[in-house]
C-alpha positions as CSV (number, residue, x, y, z in Angstrom):
1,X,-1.3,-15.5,-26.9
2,X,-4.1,-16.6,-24.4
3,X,-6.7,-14.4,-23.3
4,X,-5.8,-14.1,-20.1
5,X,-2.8,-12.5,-21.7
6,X,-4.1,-10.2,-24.6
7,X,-7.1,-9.1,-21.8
8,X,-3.7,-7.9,-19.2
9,X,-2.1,-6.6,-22.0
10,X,-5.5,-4.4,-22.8
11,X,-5.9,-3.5,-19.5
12,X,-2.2,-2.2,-19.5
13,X,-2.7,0.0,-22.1
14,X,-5.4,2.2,-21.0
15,X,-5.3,5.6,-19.7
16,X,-7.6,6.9,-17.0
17,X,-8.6,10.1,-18.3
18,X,-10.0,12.6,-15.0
19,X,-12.5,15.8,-15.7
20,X,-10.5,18.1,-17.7
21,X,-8.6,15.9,-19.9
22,X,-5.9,15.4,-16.8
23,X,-4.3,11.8,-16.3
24,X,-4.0,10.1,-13.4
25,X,-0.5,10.1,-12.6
26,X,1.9,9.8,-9.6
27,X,5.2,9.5,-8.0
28,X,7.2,8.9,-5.0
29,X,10.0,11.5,-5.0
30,X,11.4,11.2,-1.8
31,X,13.9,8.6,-1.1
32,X,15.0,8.9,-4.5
33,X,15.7,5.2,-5.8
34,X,19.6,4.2,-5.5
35,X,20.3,7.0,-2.9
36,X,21.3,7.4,0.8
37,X,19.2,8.5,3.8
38,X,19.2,8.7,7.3
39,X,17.6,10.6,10.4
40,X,13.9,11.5,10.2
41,X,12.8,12.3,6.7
42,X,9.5,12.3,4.0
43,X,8.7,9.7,2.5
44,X,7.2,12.1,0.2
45,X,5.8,13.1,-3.7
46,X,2.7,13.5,-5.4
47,X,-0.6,12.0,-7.0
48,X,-2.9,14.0,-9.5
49,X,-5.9,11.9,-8.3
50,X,-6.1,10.1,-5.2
51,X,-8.2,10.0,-2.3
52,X,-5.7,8.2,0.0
53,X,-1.7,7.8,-0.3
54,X,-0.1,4.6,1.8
55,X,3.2,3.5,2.2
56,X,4.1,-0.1,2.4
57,X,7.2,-0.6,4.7
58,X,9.6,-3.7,4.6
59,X,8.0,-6.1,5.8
60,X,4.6,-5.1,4.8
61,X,3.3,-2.3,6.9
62,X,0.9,0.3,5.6
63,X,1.0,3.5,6.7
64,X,-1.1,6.3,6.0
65,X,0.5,9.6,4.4
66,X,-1.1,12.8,5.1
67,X,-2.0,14.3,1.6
68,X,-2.8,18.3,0.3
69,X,0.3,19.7,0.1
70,X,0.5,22.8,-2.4
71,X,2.6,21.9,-5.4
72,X,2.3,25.0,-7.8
73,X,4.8,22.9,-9.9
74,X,2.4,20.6,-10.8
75,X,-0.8,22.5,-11.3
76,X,-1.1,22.0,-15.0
77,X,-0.2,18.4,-15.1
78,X,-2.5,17.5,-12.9
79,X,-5.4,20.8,-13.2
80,X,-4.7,21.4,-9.4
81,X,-2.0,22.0,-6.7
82,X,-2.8,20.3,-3.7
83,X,-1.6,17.3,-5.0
84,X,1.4,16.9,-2.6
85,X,1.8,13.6,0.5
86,X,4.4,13.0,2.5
87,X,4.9,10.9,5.7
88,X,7.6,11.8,8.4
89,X,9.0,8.5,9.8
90,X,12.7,7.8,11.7
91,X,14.6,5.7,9.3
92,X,16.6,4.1,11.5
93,X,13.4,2.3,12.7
94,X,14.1,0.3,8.8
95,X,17.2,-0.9,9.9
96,X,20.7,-0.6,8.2
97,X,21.1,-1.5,4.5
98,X,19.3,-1.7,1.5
99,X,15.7,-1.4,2.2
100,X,12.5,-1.0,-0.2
101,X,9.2,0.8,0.0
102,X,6.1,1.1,-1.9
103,X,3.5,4.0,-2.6
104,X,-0.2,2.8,-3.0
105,X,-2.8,5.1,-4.2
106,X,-6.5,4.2,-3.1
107,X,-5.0,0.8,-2.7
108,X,-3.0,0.3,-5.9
109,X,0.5,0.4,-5.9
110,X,1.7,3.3,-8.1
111,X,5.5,3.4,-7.2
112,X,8.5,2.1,-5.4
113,X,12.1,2.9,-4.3
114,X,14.9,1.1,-3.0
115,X,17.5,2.9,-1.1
116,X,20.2,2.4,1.7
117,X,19.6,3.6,5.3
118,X,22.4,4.8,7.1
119,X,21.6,3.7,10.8
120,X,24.1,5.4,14.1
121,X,25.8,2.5,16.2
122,X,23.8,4.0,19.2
123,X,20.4,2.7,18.2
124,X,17.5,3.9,16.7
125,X,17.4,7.4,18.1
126,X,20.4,9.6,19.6
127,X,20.0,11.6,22.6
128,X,21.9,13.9,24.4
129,X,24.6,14.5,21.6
130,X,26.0,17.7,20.3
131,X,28.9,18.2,17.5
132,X,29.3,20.8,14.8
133,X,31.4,20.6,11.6
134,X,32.9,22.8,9.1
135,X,32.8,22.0,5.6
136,X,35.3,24.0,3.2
137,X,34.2,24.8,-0.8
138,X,30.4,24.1,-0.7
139,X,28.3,24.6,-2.4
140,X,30.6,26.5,-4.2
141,X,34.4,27.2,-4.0
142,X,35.6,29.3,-1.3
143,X,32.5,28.6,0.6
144,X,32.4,27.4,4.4
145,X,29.2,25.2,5.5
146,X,28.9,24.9,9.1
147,X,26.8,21.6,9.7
148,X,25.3,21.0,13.4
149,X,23.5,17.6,14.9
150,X,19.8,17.9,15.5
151,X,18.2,15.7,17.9
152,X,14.7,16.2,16.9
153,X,15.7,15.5,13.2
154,X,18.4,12.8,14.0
155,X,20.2,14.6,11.2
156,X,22.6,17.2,10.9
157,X,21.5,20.2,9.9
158,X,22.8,23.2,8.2
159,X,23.3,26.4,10.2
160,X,25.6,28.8,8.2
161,X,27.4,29.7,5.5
162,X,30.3,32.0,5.1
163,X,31.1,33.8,1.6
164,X,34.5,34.2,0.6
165,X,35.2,38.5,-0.8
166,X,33.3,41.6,-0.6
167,X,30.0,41.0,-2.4
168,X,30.5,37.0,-2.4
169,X,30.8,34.5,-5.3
170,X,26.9,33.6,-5.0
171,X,24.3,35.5,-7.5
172,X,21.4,33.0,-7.6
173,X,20.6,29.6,-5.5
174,X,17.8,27.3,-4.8
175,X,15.4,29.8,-7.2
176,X,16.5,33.2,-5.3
177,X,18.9,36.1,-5.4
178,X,22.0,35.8,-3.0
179,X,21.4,38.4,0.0
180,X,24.4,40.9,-1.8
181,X,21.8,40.6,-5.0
182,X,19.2,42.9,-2.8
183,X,17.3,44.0,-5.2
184,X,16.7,40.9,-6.2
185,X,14.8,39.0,-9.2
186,X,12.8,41.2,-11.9
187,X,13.0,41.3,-16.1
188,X,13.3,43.6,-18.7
189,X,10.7,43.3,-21.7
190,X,10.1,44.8,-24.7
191,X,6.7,45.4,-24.1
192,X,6.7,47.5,-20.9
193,X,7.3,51.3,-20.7
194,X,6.9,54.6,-22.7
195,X,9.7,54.0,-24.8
196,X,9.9,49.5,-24.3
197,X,12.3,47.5,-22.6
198,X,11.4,49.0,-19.0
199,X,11.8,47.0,-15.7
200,X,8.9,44.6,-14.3
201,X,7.5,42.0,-12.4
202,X,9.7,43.1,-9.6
203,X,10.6,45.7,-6.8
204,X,7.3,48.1,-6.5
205,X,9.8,51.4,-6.7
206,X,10.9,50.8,-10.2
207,X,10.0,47.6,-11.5
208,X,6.9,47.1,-10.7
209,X,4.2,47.2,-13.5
210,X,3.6,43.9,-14.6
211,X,5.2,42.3,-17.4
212,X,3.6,41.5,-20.8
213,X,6.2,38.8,-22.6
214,X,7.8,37.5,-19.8
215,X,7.3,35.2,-16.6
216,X,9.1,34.1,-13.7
217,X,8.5,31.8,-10.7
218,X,10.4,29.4,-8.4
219,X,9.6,26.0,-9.3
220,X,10.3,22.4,-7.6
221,X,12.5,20.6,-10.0
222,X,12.3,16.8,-9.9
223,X,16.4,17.1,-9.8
224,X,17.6,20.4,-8.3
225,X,14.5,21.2,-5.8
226,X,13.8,24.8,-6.0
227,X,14.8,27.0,-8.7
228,X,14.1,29.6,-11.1
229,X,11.9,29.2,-14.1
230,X,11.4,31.7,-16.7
231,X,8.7,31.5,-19.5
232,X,8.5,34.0,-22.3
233,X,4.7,34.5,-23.1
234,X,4.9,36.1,-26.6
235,X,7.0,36.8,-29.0
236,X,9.1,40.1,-28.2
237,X,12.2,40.3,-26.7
238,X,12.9,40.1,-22.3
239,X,15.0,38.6,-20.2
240,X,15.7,38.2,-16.7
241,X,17.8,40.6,-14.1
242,X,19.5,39.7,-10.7
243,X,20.3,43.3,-8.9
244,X,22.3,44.5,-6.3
245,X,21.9,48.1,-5.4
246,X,24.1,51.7,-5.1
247,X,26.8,51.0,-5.3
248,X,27.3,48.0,-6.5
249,X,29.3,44.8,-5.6
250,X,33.2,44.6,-6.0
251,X,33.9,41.6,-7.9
252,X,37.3,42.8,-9.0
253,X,39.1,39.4,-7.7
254,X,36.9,37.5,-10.6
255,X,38.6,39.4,-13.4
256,X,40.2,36.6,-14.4
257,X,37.7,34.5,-13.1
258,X,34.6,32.5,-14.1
259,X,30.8,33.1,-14.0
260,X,28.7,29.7,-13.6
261,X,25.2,29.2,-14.2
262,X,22.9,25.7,-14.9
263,X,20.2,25.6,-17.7
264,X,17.7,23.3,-18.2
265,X,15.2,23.6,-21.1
266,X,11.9,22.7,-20.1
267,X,10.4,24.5,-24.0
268,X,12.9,25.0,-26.6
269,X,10.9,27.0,-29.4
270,X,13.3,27.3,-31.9
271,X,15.7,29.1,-29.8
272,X,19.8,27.6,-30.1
273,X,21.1,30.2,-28.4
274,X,21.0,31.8,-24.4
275,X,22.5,34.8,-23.6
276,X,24.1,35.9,-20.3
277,X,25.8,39.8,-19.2
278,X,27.0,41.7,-16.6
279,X,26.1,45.2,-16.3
280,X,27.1,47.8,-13.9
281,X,24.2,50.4,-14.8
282,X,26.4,53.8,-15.6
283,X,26.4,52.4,-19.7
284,X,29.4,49.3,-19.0
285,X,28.4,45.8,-19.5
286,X,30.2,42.9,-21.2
287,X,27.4,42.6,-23.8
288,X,25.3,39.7,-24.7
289,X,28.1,36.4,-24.6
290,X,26.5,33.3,-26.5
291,X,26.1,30.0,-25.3
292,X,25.0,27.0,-27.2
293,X,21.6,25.6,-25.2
294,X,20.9,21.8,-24.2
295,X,17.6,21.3,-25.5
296,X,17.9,17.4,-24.5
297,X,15.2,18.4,-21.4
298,X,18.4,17.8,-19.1
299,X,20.3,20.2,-16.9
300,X,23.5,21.5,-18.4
301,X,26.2,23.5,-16.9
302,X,28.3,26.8,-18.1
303,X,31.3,28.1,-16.8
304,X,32.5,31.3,-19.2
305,X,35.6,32.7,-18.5
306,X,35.4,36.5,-17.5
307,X,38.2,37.1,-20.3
308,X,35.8,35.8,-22.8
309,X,32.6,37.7,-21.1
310,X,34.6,41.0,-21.5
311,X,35.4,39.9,-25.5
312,X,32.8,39.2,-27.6
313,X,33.4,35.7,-30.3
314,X,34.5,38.1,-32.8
315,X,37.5,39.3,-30.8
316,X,36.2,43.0,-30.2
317,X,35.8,44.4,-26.8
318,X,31.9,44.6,-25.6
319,X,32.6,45.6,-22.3
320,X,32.7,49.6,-22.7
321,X,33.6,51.2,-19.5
322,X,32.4,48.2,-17.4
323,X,33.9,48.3,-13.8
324,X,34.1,44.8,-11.3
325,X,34.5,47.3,-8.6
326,X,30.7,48.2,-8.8
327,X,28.7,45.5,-10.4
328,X,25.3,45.5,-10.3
329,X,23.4,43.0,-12.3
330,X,23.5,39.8,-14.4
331,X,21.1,38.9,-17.3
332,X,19.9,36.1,-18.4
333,X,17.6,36.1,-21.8
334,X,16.8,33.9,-25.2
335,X,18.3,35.2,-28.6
336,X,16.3,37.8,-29.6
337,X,13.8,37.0,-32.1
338,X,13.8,33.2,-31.4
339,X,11.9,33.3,-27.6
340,X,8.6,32.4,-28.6
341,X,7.5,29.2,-26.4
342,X,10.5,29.0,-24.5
343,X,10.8,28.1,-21.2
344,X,14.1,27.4,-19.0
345,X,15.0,26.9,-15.6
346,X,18.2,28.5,-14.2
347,X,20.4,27.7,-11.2
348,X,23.3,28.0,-9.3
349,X,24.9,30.9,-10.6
350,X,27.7,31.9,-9.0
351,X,31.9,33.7,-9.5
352,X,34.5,31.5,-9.0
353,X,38.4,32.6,-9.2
């Protein structure tokens, strides 16, 4: 090997340690490499530790990104938040195709993306123009999108939603409770309360004393965007609740229907095992169904029959005197005894028939 190589191959190697014990680290999240864009978008992401953010156009172009956003996500990797950039730019101006940029930090070039640039037959920017579209089952089955052109955006935008049955399929997107959840996000923990297991960390009429062994925030996932992670912070038992209030949601055309919900386990512990129930708050619930967790690090979906949520995986019947006319909550928790360390991230949780 020649020196020029082994001193490169040094060089490579080293870590730039900051104050703190935090490492310089970037990325450029937004076009995602091998995806589709079009209209006016971010060229967007993050940098623990620079001063400047450019991005490097076909061509060769350097443009400066404004830098400071607030990402709460990535205060302990980087030992602050305002580590955010982003630069809004009309990608039609790229041209149609494949096209390529690159993100430079303080002059050094700390990541790249290729994607393809969908570019209107009318030219670089549409005026005048107006259209709306329905789109049927999304996000979720049943549901109705209504999608409408946006000149300032060059994009279509999206301006409704309908939900399908009295109380919708929705429970929890995007980090936060469907609008039928109205309560909305709080936990139980052991800790909390005169006699343990009261309500916290949510609604200031009855759940709001904070909590002691549990945690709960929305966070930007590098896959999903915005969604809901819980961390348990000691070693006793909690979980998370999604309320509706008096009296209750009908969700009697899910009877024999299915409840779906995403995990992704950011801190295993030792935990095997999560736990989801539907309670109705007058003593019926379908008790505490098992599932088997992902602890690869990578999102992982569920879809548990409501046949098998009312019977437990011994065959006996869990659900007491719960009623679908009147639901009012679903849990999500650890096993009990095995939530030290964990952390998980849930999402899109929703009925389907």
């Amino acid at each position: 090997m020649t020196m020029k190589a082994i001193l490169t191959a040094a060089l490579t190697a080293v870590v730039v340690t900051l104050s703190g014990g935090v490492y310089a680290e970037g990325r450029l999240e937004t076009p995602k490499d091998g995806t589709a864009i079009s209209g006016k978008a971010l060229f967007s992401g993050w940098h623990c530790d620079a001063t400047s953010i450019e991005i490097e156009l076909p061509g060769g172009t350097k443009i400066p990104a404004a830098m400071g956003t607030t990402r709460g996500d990535l205060n302990s990797k980087c030992g602050k938040s305002d580590v955010g950039f982003g630069l809004l730019f009309n990608m039609a101006e790229l041209g149609a195709g494949e096209q390529t940029i690159k993100a430079y930090a303080d002059g050094v070039e700390f990541a790249t993306s290729t994607f393809t640039v969908t570019k209107l037959s009318t030219g670089t920017y549409l005026s005048g123009a107006s259209k709306s579209v329905q789109i049927d089952d999304f996000p979720t089955d049943g549901h109705k999108v209504t999608l409408a052109w946006e000149q300032t955006l060059q994009n279509f935008v999206i301006v409704s939603e309908a939900i399908p049955v009295s109380g919708g399929a929705d429970v929890l997107q995007d980090g936060v409770a469907a609008s039928q959840y109205d309560v909305g996000i709080y936990a139980f923990d052991q800790m909390v309360g005169a006699k343990g297991y009261g309500a916290c960390g949510g609604p200031q009429e009855f759940a709001g004393e904070d909590c002691q062994s549990i945690s709960f925030e929305v966070v930007d996932d590098e896959d999903r965007g915005a969604v809901l992670e819980i961390a348990y912070l000691t070693d006793k038992f909690a979980g998370i609740v999604i309320d509706s209030s008096s009296p209750g949601l009908d969700m009697s055309d899910y009877e024999t229907g299915v409840l779906n919900f995403d995990i992704k386990v950011v801190s295993a512990g030792t935990n095997t095992t999560y736990k989801v129930k539907i309670d109705d708050h007058n003593q019926g619930s379908t008790g505490e169904f098992p599932v088997s967790a992902d602890n690869s690090g990578d999102w992982a979906t569920y879809s548990v029959n409501m046949s098998e949520l009312l019977v437990n995986v011994d065959g006996n019947n869990v659900g007491g005197n719960l009623s679908l006319n009147a639901v009012k909550a679903v849990v999500f928790m650890a096993t009990f005894g095995e939530v030290q360390d964990v952390v998980f991230r849930l999402d899109n949780v929703y009925f389907s028939e």
